[in-house]
LOMI-162050 format. One record per residue (C-alpha): residue number from 1; chain; x, z, y. Coordinates in steps of 0.05 Angstrom, whole numbers. Layout:
N
- nr	kette	xx	zz	yy
- NUM	A	X	Z	Y
...
END
This chain:
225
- nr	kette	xx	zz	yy
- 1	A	429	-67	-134
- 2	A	494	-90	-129
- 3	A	511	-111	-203
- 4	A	518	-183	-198
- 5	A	484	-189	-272
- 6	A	426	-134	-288
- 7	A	408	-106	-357
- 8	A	330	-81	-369
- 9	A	355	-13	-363
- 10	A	393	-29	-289
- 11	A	316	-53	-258
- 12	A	283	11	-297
- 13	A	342	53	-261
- 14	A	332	20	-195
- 15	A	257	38	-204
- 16	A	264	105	-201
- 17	A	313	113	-161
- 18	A	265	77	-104
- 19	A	208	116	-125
- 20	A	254	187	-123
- 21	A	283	162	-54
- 22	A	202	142	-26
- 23	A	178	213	-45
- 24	A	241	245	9
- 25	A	206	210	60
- 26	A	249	160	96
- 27	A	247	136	169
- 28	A	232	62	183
- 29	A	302	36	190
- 30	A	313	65	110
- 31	A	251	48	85
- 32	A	257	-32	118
- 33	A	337	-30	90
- 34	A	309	4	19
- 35	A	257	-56	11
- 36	A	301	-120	43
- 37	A	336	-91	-28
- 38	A	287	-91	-72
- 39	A	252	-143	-54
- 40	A	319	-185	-54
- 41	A	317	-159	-130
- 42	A	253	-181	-142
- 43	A	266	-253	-127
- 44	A	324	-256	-160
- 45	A	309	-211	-226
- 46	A	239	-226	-238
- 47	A	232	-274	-289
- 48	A	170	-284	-350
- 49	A	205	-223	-392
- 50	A	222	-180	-332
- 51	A	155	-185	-301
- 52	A	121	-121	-323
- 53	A	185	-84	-289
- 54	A	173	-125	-224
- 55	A	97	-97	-231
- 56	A	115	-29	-240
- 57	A	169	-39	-174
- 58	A	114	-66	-140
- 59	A	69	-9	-162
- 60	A	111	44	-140
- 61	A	114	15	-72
- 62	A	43	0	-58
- 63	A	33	65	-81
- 64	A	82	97	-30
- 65	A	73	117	43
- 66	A	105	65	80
- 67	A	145	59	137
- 68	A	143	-5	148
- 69	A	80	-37	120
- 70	A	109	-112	136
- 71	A	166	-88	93
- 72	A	115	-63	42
- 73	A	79	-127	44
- 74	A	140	-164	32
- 75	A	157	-134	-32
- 76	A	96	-138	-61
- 77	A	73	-202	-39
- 78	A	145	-233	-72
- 79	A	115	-199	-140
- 80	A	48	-232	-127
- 81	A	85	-299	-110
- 82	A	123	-299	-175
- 83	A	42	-286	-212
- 84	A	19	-350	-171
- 85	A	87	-396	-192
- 86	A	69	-371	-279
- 87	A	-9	-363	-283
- 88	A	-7	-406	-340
- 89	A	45	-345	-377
- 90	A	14	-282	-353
- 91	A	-31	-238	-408
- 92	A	-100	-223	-390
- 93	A	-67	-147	-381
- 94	A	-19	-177	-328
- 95	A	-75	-209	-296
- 96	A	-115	-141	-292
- 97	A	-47	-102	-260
- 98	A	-45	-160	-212
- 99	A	-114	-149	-185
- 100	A	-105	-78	-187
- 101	A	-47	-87	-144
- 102	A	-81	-132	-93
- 103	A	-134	-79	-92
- 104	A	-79	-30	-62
- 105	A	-57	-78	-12
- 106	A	-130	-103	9
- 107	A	-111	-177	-11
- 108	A	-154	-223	-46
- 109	A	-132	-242	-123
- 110	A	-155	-301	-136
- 111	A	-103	-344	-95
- 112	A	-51	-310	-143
- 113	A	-81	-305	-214
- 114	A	-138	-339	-250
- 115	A	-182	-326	-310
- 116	A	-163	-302	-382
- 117	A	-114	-350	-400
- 118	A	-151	-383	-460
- 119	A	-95	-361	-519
- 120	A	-75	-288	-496
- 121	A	-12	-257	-545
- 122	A	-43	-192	-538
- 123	A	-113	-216	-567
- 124	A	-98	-189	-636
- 125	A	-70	-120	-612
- 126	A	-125	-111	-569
- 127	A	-178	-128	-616
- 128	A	-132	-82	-665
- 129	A	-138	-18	-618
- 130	A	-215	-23	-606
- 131	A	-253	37	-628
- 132	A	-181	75	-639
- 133	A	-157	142	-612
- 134	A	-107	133	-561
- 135	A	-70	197	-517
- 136	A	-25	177	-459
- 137	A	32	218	-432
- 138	A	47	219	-358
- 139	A	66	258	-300
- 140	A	48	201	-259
- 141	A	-19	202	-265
- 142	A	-35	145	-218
- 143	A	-1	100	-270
- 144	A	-42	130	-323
- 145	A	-107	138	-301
- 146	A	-102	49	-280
- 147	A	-77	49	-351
- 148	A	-139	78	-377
- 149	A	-184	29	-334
- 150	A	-144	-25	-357
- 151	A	-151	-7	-432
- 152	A	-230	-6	-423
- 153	A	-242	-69	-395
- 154	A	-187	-104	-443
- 155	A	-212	-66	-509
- 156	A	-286	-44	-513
- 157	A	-294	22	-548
- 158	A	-224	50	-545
- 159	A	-227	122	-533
- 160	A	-171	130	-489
- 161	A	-144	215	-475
- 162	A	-97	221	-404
- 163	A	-47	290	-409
- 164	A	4	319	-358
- 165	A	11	383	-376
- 166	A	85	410	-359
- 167	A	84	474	-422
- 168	A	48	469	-492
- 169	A	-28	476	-482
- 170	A	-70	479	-531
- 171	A	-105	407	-510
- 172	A	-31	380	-510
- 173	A	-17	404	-586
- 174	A	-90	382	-605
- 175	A	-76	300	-578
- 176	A	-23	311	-606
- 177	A	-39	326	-677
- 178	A	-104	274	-677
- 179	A	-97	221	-623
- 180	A	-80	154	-664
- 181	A	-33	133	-625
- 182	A	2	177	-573
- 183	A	35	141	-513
- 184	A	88	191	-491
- 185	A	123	169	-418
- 186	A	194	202	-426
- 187	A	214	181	-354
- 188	A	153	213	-321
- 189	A	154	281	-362
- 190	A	172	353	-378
- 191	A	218	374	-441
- 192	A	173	428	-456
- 193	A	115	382	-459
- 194	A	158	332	-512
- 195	A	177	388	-562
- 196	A	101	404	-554
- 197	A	81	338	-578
- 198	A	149	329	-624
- 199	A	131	398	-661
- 200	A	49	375	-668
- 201	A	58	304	-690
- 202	A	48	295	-764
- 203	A	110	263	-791
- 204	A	64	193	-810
- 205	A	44	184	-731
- 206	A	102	157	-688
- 207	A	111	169	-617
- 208	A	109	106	-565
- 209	A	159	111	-515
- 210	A	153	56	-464
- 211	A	216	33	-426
- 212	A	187	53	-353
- 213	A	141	99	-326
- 214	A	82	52	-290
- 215	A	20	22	-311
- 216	A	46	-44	-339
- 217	A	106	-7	-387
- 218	A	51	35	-411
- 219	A	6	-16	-433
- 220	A	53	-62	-462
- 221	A	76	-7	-499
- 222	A	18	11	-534
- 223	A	2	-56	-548
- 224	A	72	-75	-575
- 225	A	66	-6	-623
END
């Protein structure tokens, strides 16, 4: 927070660090001081190629108890500013975390984001992964489970498998040997559970490892793979 410049791995760090410090619990004074900071970083950070990491930020808080719901609102109504100011740049799986995110704070989307853009970049991946096998990795299964929902709507037939098993189960080793394409969240996981996949992945299926942990890294992943 204090860096003067931040690298993509300084806002993932920040990230977690919030979403480690909201799970202690943290008294109204904290929690107002912890978002004034974040929010401060989302207005000053967020840009077209930072925007996923301002979703997942804004994810993790409206996710959260909160202390101070004004606070709360703050943050994530900066995040939802910043949609408004680039509709014309967001993807149509932007646009679905966006609603999803309104959803969470009971605001109405469409002041913020409009329809399918008309030439979306992800149009070819999407149409790529419909009708594919696809297992997702996550000990935050919030994040995975909107992933999921956001995968149907964006990419009819997709058969899409969720996991968070901390030891090497037998479904684990199973995705892992015949899911398509296997989505594994380092930041949001157990060792045990990546040797697992590591020791059942056939040599000619990568991994994808997405940069964060939330609903917006995981889905850009998959679609960048």
């Amino acid at each position: 927070v204090l860096a003067p410049v931040r690298s993509s791995d300084d806002l993932e760090l920040a990230r977690a660090l919030a979403a480690l410090i909201l799970e202690t619990g943290l008294s109204e004074a904290a929690y107002g001081t912890l978002a004034r900071e974040l929010t401060g970083m989302v207005r000053q950070d967020t840009a077209v190629n930072t925007f996923d990491w301002a979703l997942d930020l804004a994810e993790v808080i409206a996710t959260a108890r909160a202390a101070s719901p004004a606070e709360q609102m703050n943050l994530v109504v900066a995040v939802l500013e910043f949609a408004r100011s680039r509709k014309h740049r967001l993807t149509r799986r932007q646009i679905e975390i966006v609603r999803a995110l309104c959803a969470d704070m009971e605001i109405p989307p469409d002041q913020y984001v409009s329809e399918a853009p008309e030439e979306d970049p992800d149009a070819q991946a999407l149409t790529a992964l419909a009708a594919r096998s696809v297992a997702i990795y996550t000990l935050a299964e919030t994040a995975g489970l909107r992933a999921l929902q956001i995968l149907a709507r964006l990419a009819p037939g997709i058969d899409v498998s969720l996991n968070s098993d901390k030891v090497c189960t037998d479904r684990l080793a199973a995705l892992a040997r015949n899911a398509e394409l296997f989505v594994f969240a380092w930041r949001s996981s157990k060792h045990a559970a990546y040797f697992c996949i590591k020791d059942h992945r056939p040599k000619e299926k990568r991994i994808v490892m997405p940069q964060g942990k939330g609903t917006a890294s995981i889905v850009r992943a998959l679609l960048e793979a």
